[in-house]
C-alpha positions as CSV (number, residue, x, y, z in Angstrom):
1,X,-18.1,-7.6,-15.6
2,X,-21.3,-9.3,-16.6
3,X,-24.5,-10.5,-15.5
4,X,-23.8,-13.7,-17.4
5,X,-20.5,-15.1,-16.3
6,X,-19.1,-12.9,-14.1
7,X,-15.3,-11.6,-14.9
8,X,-14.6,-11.2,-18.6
9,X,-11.1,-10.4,-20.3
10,X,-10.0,-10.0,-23.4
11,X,-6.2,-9.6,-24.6
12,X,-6.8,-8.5,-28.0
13,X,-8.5,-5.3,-27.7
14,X,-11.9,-6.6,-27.5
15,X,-11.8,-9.4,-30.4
16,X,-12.5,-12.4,-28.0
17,X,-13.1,-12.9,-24.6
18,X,-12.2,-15.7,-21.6
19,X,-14.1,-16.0,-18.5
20,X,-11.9,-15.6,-15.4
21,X,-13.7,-16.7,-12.5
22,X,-11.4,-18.4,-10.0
23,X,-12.4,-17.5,-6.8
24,X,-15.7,-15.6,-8.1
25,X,-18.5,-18.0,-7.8
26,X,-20.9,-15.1,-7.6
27,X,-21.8,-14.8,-11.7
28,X,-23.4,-11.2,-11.9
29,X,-20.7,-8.6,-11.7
30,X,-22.0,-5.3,-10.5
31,X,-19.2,-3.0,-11.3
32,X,-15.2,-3.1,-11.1
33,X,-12.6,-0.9,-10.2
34,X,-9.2,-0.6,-11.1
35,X,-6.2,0.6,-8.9
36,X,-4.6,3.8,-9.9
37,X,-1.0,2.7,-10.1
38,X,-1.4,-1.5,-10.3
39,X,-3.6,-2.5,-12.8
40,X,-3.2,-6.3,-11.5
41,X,-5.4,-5.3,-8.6
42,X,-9.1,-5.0,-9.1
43,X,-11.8,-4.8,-6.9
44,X,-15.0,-6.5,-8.4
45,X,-18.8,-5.6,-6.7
46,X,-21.3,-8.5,-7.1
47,X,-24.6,-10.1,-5.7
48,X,-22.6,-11.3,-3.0
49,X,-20.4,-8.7,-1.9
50,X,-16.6,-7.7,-2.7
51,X,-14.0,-9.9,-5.0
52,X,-10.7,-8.7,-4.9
53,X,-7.9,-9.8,-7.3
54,X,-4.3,-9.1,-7.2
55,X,-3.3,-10.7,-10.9
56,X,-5.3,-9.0,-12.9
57,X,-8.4,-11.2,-12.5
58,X,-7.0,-14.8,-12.7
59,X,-7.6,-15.5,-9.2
60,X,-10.4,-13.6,-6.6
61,X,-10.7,-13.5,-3.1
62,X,-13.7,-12.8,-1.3
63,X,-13.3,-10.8,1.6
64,X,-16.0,-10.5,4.6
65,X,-14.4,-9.1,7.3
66,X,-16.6,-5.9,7.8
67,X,-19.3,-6.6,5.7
68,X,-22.9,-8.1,7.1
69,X,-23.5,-11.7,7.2
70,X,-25.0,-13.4,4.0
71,X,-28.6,-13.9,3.7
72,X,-30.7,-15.9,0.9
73,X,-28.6,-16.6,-2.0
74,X,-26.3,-13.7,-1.0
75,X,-28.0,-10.8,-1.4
76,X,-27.5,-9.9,2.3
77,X,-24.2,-7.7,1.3
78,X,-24.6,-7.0,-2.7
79,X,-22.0,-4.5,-3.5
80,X,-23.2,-2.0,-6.4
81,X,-20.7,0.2,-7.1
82,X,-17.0,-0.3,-6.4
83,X,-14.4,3.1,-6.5
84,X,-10.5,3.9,-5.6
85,X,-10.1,7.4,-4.0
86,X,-7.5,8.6,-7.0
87,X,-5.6,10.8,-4.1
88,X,-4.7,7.4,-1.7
89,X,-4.5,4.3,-4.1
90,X,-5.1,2.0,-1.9
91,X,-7.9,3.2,-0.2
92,X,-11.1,1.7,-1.8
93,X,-15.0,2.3,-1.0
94,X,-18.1,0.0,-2.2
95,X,-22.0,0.8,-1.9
96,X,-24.3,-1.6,-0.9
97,X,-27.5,-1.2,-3.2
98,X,-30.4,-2.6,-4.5
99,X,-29.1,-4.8,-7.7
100,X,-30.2,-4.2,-10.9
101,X,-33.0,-2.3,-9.7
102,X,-34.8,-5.2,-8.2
103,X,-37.8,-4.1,-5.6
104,X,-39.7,-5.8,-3.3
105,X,-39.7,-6.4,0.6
106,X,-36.4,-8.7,0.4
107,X,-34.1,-5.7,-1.4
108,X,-35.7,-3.1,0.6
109,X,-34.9,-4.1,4.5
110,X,-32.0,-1.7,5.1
111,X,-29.1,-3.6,3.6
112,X,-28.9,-1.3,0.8
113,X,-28.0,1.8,2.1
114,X,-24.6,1.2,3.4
115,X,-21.0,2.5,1.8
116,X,-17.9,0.8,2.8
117,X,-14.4,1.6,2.8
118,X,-10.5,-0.2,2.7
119,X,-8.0,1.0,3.3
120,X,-5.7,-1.7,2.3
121,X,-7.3,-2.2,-1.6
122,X,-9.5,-4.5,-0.2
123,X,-7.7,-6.8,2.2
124,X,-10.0,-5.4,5.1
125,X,-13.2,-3.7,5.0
126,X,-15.4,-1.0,7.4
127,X,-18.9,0.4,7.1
128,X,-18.8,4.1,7.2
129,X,-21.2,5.5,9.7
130,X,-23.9,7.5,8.3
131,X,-23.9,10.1,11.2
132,X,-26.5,11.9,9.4
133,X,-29.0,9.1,9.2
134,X,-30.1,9.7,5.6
135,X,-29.0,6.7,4.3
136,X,-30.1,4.5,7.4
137,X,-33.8,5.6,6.1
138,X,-36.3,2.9,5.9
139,X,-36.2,1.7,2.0
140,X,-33.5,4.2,1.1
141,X,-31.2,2.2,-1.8
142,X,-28.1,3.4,-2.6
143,X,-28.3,3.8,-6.9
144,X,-24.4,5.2,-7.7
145,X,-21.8,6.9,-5.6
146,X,-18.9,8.9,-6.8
147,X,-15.6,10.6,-4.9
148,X,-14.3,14.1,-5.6
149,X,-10.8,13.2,-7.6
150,X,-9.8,16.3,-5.2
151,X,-11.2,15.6,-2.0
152,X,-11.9,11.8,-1.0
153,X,-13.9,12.9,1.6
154,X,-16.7,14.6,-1.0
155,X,-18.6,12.0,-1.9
156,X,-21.8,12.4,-3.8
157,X,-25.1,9.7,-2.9
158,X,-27.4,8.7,-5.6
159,X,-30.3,6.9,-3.4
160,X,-33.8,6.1,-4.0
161,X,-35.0,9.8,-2.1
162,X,-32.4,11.9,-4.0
163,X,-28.7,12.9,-4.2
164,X,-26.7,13.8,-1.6
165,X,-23.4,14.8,-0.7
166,X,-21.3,14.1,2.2
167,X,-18.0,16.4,2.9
């Protein structure tokens, strides 16, 4: 994934490269994450939320279901970091956060401190309720999240005010 592009792949071990952006208008590729046991599906974070694709990359889809409405050029859902829970394959989590580190009043209206999760590798998407209310915090990005590969429920919060962990 790329800033410039979008979806890159190479089939020779690095040597040269084609763009693979069917589906995947959005051309600044956050992060990407493979499924555990089928490599053809990956789930690609961008500018403008989730891309899923179930052929290794040829073709996206662009799920919304579950995700906020789009706002400016996109930026209303931009999807950070994208992560399968090694333990349930198919279930699949994405953190809305501030791209890029970008700043300023658009990026820092609450949209950025959401985490979402599928349980289908992407087909259909939920917020996770912050019961705690840390990340619902005025101006509080979410940076980086990571799963326990032992516990999908530990999850650990890089954010703008700190790290936390949620069990």
């Amino acid at each position: 994934g790329c800033d410039v592009g979008g979806f890159y792949s190479s089939d020779d071990g690095g040597r040269s490269w084609r763009i693979l952006n069917d589906g995947f208008p959005n051309q600044m590729c956050e992060s990407i994450a493979e499924h555990p046991r089928d490599p053809d599906v990956l789930v690609a974070g961008s500018d403008g939320g989730v891309y899923v694709s179930r052929d290794g990359g040829y073709h996206w889809e662009h799920p919304t279901e579950g995700f906020p409405p789009a706002q400016g050029f996109g930026y209303g859902r931009p999807i950070i970091r994208v992560e399968f829970d090694e333990t349930n394959p198919d279930h699949v989590w994405a953190a809305s956060g501030c791209p890029r580190g970008r700043t300023g009043k658009d990026h820092l209206q609450g949209r950025f401190g959401r985490i979402f999760e599928s349980f289908d590798a992407g087909r259909t998407w939920r917020r996770i309720k912050d019961e705690s209310g840390v990340l619902a915090q005025k101006e509080t990005e979410i940076r980086s999240f990571s799963a326990s590969t032992k516990n999908a429920k530990d999850l650990l919060v890089s954010t703008s005010r700190g790290v936390f962990r949620s069990l």
